[in-house]
N, C-alpha and C positions, 0 to 999 in steps of 0.2 A: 481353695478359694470358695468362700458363702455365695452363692446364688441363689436365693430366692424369693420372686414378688420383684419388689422393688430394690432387694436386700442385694448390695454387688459388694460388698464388704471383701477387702483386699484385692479388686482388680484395678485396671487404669481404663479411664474415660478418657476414649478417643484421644489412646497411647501416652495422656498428660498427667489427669487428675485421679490420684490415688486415692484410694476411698478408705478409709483405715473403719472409721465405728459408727455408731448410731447416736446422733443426738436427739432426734426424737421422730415420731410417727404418728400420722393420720391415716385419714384415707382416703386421699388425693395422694399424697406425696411422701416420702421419708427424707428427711436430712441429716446428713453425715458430717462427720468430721474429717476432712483431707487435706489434699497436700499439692501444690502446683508445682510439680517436679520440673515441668523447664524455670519458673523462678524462684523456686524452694521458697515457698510460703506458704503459709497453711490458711486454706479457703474452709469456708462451710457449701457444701455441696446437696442442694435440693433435686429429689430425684422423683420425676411424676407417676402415678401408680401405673403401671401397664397399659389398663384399658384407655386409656389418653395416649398412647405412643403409637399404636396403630390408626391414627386419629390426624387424619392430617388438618382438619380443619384446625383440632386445636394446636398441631404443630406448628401451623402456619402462625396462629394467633401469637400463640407461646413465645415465639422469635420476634413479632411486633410489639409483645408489650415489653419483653427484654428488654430490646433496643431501647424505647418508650421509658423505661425505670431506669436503664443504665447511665441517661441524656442528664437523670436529676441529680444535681451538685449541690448537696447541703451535707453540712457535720451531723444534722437528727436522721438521715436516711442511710441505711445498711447499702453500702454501694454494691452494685452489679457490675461484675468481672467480666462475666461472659457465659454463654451459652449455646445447648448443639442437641445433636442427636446422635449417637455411639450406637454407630451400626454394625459392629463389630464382636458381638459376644454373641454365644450360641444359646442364650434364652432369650434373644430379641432384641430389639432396640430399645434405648433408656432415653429418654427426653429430660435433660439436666439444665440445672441453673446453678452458676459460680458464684458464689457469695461474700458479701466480708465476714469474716468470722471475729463475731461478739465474742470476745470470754467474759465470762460472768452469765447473767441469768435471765429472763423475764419477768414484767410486770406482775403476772399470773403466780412466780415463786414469791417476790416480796408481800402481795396481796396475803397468801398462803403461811409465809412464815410469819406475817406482820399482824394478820387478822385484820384490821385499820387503819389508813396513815392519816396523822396528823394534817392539818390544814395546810402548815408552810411545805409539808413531802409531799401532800398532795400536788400541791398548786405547780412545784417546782419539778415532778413529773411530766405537768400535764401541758406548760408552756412548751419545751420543746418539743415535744409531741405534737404539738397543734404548729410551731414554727414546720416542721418537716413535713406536714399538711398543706400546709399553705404555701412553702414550695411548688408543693404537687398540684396544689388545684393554678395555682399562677402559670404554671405548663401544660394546663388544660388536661390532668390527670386523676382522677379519682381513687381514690385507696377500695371504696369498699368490702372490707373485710376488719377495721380497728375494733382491736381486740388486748385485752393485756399480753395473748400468747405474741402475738404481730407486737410488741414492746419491750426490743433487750436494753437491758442497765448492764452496761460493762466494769469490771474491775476499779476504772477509775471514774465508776459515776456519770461516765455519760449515756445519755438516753438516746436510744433510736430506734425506726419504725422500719417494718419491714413487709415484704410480699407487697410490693405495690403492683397491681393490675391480672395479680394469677387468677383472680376470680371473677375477671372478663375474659379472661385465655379461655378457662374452664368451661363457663358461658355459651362459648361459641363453638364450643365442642360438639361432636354429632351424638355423641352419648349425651347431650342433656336436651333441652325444647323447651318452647316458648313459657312454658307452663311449672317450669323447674325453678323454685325458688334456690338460689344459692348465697351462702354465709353461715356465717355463726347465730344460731337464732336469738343468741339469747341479748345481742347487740343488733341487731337487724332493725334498721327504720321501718316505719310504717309504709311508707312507697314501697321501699321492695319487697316488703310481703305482699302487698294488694296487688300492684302491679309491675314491680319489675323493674321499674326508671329507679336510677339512682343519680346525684348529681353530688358537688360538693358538699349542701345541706346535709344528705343521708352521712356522710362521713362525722359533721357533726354533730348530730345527732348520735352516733354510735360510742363518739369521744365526751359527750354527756353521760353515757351511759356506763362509762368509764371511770369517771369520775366521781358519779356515785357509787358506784363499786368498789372505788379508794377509799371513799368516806366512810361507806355502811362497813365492807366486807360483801357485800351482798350484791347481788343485781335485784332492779326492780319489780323482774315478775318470772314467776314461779310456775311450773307445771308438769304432771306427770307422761306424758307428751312433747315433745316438740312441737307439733301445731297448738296445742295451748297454750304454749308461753308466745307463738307466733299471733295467734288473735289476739293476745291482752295486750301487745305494742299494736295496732290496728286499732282497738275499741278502748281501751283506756289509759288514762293521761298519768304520769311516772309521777312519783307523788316525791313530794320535798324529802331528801336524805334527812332531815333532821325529828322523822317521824320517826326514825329508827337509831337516828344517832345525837339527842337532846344536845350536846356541845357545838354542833353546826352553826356557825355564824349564820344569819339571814341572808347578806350580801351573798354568799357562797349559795346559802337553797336557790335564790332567784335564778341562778346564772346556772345550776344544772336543771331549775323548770323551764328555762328557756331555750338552752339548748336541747333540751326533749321536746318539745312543741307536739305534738302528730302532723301542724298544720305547717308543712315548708316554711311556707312565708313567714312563720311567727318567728323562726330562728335567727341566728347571725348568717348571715348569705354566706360563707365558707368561711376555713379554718382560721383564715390572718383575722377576721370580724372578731371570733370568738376570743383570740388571741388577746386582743386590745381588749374585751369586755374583761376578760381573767385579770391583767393587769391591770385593770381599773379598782378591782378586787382586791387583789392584794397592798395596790397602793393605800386604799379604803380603810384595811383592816390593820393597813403598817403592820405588815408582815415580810419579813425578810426572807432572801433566797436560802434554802441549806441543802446541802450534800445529798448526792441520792446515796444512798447505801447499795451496794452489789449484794444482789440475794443470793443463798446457796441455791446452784442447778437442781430441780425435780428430779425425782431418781422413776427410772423408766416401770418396774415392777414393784410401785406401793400397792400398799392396802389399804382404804380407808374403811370406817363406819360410815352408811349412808343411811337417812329417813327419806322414804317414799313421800311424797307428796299428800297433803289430810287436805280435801275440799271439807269447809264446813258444814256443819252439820251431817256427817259421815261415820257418825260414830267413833270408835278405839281408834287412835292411827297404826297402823300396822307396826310389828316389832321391825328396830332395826337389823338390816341387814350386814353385813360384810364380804366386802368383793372387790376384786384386783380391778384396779384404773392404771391408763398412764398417762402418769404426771409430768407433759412435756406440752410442749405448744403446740403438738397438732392433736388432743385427745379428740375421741370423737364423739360428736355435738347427738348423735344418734339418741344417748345414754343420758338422761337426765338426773342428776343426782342432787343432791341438798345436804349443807352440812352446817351446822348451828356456827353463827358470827359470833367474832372474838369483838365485844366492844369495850373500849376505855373506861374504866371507873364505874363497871359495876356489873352484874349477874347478867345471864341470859333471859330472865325472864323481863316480860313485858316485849320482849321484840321479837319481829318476823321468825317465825323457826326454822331457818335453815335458806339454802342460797342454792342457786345452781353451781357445780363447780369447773373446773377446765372445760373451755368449751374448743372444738374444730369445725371446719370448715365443712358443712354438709350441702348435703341437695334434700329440698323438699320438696313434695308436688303439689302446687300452687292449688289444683282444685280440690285435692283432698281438705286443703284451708278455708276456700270459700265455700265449700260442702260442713266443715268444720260446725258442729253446736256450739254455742255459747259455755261457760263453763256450770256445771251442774248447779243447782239449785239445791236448797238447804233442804234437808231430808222431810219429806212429806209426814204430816201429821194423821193419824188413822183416820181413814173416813166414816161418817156417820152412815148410819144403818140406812139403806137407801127404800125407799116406797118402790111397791110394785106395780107395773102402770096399767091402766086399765086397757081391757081389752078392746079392738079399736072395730067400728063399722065398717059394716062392708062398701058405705062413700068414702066413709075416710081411705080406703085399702085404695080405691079404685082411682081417687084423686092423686092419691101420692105415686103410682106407677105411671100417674097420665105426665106426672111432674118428670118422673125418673126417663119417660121415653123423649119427653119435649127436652132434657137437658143433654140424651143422645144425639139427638138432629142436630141440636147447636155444635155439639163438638163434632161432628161428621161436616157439617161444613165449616168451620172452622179450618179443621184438617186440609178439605179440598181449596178454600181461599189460598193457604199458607204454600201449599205443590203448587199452583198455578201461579202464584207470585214468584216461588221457584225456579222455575218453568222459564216464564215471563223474564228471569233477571241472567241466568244463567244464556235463552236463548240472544239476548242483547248482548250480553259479555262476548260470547262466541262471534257474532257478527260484530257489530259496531263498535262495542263496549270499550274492547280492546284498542282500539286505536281513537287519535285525537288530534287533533288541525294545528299546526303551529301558529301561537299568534301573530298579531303582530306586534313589533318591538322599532322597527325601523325606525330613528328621529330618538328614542330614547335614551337616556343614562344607562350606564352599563349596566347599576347593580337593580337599576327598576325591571330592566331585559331580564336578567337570572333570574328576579321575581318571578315575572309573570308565565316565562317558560317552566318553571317549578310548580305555580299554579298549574298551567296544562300539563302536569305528571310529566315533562320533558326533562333531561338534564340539558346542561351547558356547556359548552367549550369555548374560548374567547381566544381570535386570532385578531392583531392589529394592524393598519393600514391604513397610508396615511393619503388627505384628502383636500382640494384645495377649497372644498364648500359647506364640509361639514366641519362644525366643530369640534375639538379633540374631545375622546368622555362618550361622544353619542355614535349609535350605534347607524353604520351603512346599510346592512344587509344580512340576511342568512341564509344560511346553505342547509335546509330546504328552505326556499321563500315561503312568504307567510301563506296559509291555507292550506299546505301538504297536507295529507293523511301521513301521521306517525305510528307505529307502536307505543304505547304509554309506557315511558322511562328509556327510549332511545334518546341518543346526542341530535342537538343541532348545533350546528357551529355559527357562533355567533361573530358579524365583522366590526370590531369600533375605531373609530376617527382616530387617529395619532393628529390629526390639526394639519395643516402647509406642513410640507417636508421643510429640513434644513439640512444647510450640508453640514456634513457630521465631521467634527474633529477630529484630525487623525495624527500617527505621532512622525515626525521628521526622522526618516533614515528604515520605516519600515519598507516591505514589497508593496510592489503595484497590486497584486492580487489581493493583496489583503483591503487594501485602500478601495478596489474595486467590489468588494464583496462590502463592505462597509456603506458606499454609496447604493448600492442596488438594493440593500436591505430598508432603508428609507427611501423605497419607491422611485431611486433618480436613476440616471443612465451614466457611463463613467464612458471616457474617452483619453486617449493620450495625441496630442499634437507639438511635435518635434519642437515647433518653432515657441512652443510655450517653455521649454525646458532650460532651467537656470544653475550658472555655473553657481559651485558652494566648495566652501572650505572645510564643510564640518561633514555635508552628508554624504556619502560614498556616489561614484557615477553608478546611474542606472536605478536609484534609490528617489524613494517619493519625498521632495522639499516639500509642499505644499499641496491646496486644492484650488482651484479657481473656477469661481469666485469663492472667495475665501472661507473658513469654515465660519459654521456661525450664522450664515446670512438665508433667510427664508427663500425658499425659489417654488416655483410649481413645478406641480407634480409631472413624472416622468422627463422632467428637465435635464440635459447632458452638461455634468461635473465635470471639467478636466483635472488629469493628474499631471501635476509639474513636476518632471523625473529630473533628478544633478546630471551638470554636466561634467561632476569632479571642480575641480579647483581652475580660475584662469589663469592664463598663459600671464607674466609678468615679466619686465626688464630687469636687469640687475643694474640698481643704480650706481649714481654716481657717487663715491665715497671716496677720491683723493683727495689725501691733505687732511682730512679728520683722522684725528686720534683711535687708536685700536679700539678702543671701550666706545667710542660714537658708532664710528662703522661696523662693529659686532650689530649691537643693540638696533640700528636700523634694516640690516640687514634679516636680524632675527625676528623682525616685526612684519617682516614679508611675507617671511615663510621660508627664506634661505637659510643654510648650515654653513655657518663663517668657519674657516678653519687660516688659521693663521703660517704663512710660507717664509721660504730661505726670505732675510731682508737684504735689501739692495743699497749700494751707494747711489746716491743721486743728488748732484749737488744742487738742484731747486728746489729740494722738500728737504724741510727739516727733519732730524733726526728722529723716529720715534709716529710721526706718520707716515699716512699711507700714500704710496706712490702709486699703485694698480691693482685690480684685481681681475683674478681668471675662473670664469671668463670678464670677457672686461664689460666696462659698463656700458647700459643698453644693450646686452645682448636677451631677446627675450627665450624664457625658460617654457617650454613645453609640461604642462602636468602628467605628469606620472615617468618625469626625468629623474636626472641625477642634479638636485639642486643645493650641493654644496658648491660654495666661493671661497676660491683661496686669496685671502690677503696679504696683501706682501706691504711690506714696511720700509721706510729709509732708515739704511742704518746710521748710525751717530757718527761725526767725522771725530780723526783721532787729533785731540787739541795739543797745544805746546805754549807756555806761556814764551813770552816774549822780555827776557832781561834788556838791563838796564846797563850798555855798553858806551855810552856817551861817556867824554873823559880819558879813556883808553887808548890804546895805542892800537892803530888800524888791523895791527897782523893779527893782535891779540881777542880785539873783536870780532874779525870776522871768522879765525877757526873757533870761538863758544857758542856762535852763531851758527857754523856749519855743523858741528858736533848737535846741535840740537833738529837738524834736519831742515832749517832753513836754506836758502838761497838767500847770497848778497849781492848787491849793486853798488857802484863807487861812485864819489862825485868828487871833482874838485883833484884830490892827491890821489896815489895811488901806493905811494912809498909807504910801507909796513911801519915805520916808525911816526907817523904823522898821527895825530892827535882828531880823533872820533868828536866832532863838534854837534851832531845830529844822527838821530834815527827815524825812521819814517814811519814807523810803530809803535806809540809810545811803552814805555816800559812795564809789564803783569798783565798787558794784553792777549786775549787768549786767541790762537791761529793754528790752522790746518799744517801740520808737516808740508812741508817744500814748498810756503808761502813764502816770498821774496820781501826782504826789509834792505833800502835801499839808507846808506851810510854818507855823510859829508865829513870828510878831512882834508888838515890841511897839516 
């Protein structure tokens, strides 16, 4: 297994991410190509140079702006997987970042293989690039580092921006100070070289710089140095791409003069402004969207020819050289080099000679910049033969030493002014300097309060509290009251109004505790009293129905809430259901809260067939909550019918055994002798009757 520097080729990060080869190298960081063996996919794996791994500032950073990049959800932004520190190998710890892994190439290779894009490849580069910007600055995220190498075009053309925020991780590293310029110089805004602030503006600003680089081949300024190509983005203004590239539409020069500005304000305020102006452009020029082409990847050990840099009037430019680069997106920005632009439709000559080529992410030191000359001046013409001066009196000798001793005294006191204001500032700092009175804020809006404790070098903390005389928004009190002596940049805790408490809504069937911790949080008092407590069908007993007085309603402060606790469901009768139909006395029975269950049916000859005679328990008996409150229904059952023939006519004997065969009783009137003739029935005939119903017969 390769270990070395940054090089972990063939191990596993923190037992997952396997590190197979090298995609490319700076000098901050190396990125590999690997493999996420718990979900078998292949990640691109950036891995920080050593001296940042024993760096906990920047570790600390490193995991915030992660998290910070990983939060951003856009199709133009290289997603963030994840990140750590692999404490687990015997040359140290590795500080990595998980990446999506682009196949295909960078801005910087199609630049290189293309020498120039066209205006529609341009444009249609440079919009999502500025969309994935504008992402980032709407999440309050600045890229500070856009650059063609920070721009992969994948196999199917899509464009996306990458390393958002490593170059504030970096930043805030103990290996760099206030005075460390950091980026790619040769896109670096004029703010961050002078002073160091960078905002959305410098981003584009950077993505100007970008775009003329699309156009020409070329970036706009040139030098054999790093700090001199850093003062001429500071001291002069990026001149129109179409000085170098005659087929440049106007609309297009305007919109990369003004995205270069030096002066912030002159620019589009961030990346979506720029966006809208680009497609204002293209609409302008009715120029349609086309295809980005997937460059071939840089190959890591080229060789190019390079020209040194010619200030004018310098004579010969030196011969070119030949020397190994690498041609990957972290080259390093240390190395200045120049190589003649490929322009469309005709010779090299007449234009700039030569370009800066791959550039990485360096550190400069800001004062060796502002110590930095101007760039040379055209080579001096021989001077004339100079006169030799005459010899001077000895008033003249005696005046000019009187001069030379009186310009001493001045700077000796000079000197002693400047230690005594020293003196004077530092002994106040130590005493009093340091500390500073809390104002007052008492009566005010909250965010006027943060003000002005901000003005007194104070921070803030806001805790709320609610009041029955202030109004909600303005502030009670602080913890120190106003006039303490502070430390300058300790907390005061600031108290604001929430306005009159109200009782707070709360949900039916939660705990009393919870109901109680909900009341006391808006400054009231909670209480339970038995006799407020209501029976319910829905919320369990011992469970909060309600608040009283109700929620909702304004009460003053430290005023006692009661909790209305269930008392379960109440006790009910079991009604009265005889004589209704099984489907009625289900259905009322089941609107109580009773379990009808239906029993053996009975005969009963005062209910019909088919209702209900009783139920058990019987009616009015009241049911206790948390019983057994199933009712058993019982039913009359149906009497067994018999029609009733038609025996009139007949002979007495003969009627009354068809009569008895059928389960009737007879009765006689009149005759009695078996042969006498059936004159009447006392039932008339297909009448329907109960077994052993009596039909009484007249013969004679």
């Amino acid at each position: 297994m390769e270990r070395s520097g940054t090089n972990v080729i063939g191990g596993l990060l923190e037992h997952r991410y396997r590190v197979d080869r090298v995609l490319a190298r700076g000098g901050m960081s190396t990125v590999y190509r690997g493999v996420d063996t718990r979900l078998d996919r292949a990640v691109a794996i950036k891995v920080m140079d050593p001296q940042f791994s024993a760096d906990r500032a920047f570790v600390a950073r490193f995991e915030q702006e992660a998290r910070t990049a990983a939060r951003l959800k856009h199709p133009g932004i290289v997603a963030v997987h994840d990140q750590g520190v692999d404490r687990g190998t015997p040359d140290g710890e590795h500080v990595f970042l998980i990446m999506e892994l682009i196949e295909g190439g960078t801005l910087r290779d199609l630049i290189t293989e293309r020498g120039t894009l066209s205006t529609p490849l341009a444009l249609s580069v440079l919009e999502p690039v500025l969309s994935a910007l504008a992402a980032a600055h709407q999440a309050g995220l600045v890229h500070r580092d856009v650059k063609p190498e920070n721009v992969l075009i994948g196999h199917d053309g899509v464009v996306k921006v990458a390393d958002f925020g490593l170059v504030r991780a970096v930043a805030n590293a103990s290996t760099t100070s206030d005075s460390t310029i950091l980026g790619t110089v040769a896109y670096l805004s004029p703010e961050q070289v002078a002073t160091g602030a960078s905002d959305s503006r410098s981003d584009v600003y950077s993505a100007g710089i970008v775009l003329y680089e699309m156009l020409t081949g070329v970036t706009p300024y040139l030098g054999d140095t790093a700090i001199s190509v850093a003062y001429r983005h500071v001291n002069e203004d990026v001149p129109a791409p179409s000085t170098l590239n005659p087929g440049i539409p106007p609309e297009l020069d305007r919109l990369v003069v003004r995205a270069t500005r030096r002066d912030p304000a002159q620019r589009p305020a961030d990346a979506a402004a720029f966006l809208a102006e680009a497609e204002r452009v293209r609409l302008s020029l009715g120029v349609s969207k086309t295809p980005v082409p997937a460059p071939a990847p840089g190959q890591h050990d080229a060789t190019v020819r390079v020209r040194p840099v010619q200030a004018p009037g310098q004579g010969s430019p030196p011969a070119e050289l030949t020397m190994p680069v690498l041609a990957s997106a972290a080259a390093s920005a240390a190395t200045v080099i120049t190589r003649a632009p490929r322009l469309p439709g005709g010779p090299a000559g007449g234009v700039q000679d030569g370009a800066q080529g791959p550039q990485g992410t360096v550190a400069l030191n800001r004062t060796s910049f502002q110590q930095a000359p101007p760039p040379p001046p055209a080579a001096p013409t021989k001077p004339a033969a100079r006169k030799r001066p005459p010899k001077k009196t000895a008033a003249e000798l005696y005046e000019e030493e009187r001069k030379k001793n009186k310009r001493r005294f001045a700077l000796w006191v000079s000197l002693v002014v400047v230690l005594a204001i020293l003196v004077g500032v530092t002994a106040w700092w130590m005493g009093s300097g340091r500390f500073t009175a809390v104002p007052g804020v008492v009566g005010n809006e909250e965010e006027s309060a943060v003000v002005l404790l901000q003005g007194a070098s104070l921070k803030s903390t806001i805790s709320l509290e609610a009041s029955d005389t202030v109004p909600k928004g303005k502030v009670l009190r602080t913890d120190p009251p106003e006039g303490t002596e502070k430390l300058r940049g300790d907390a005061v805790k600031v108290f604001v109004s929430l306005g009159k408490p109200v009782v707070p809504t709360v949900q039916a069937g939660i705990d009393p505790a919870v109901a109680q911790k909900d009341i006391e949080q808006g400054g009231l008092k909670s209480a339970l009293n038995p006799e407020d407590d209501a029976f319910s069908d829905t919320v369990p007993k011992g469970k909060v129905v309600t608040l009283k007085p109700q929620p909702g309603t304004q009460v003053k402060v430290g005023s006692t809430v009661i909790i209305v606790l269930s008392k379960g469901s109440q006790p009910k009768p079991v009604p009265n259901v005889a004589g209704k139909t099984k489907d009625e006395a289900f259905a009322e029975l089941t609107s109580l809260g009773f379990e009808p269950v239906e029993g053996p049916a009975e005969k009963n000859g005062n209910v019909e067939g088919g209702r209900v005679v009783r139920t058990d328990p019987p009616a009015n008996t009241v049911v206790q909550p948390g019983t057994n409150k199933r009712v058993t229904v019982v039913l009359s059952s149906a009497p067994e019918g018999v029609t009733v023939p038609k025996v009139e006519g007949k002979k007495l004997k003969d009627a009354k055994k068809q009569l008895e065969d059928l389960g009737l009783k007879v009765d006689l009137q009149f005759s009695r002798n078996g042969n006498a003739t059936v004159l009447n029935q006392s039932v008339p005939p297909g009448s329907k009757v109960e077994k052993g119903s009596r039909i009484t017969l007249t013969a004679l």
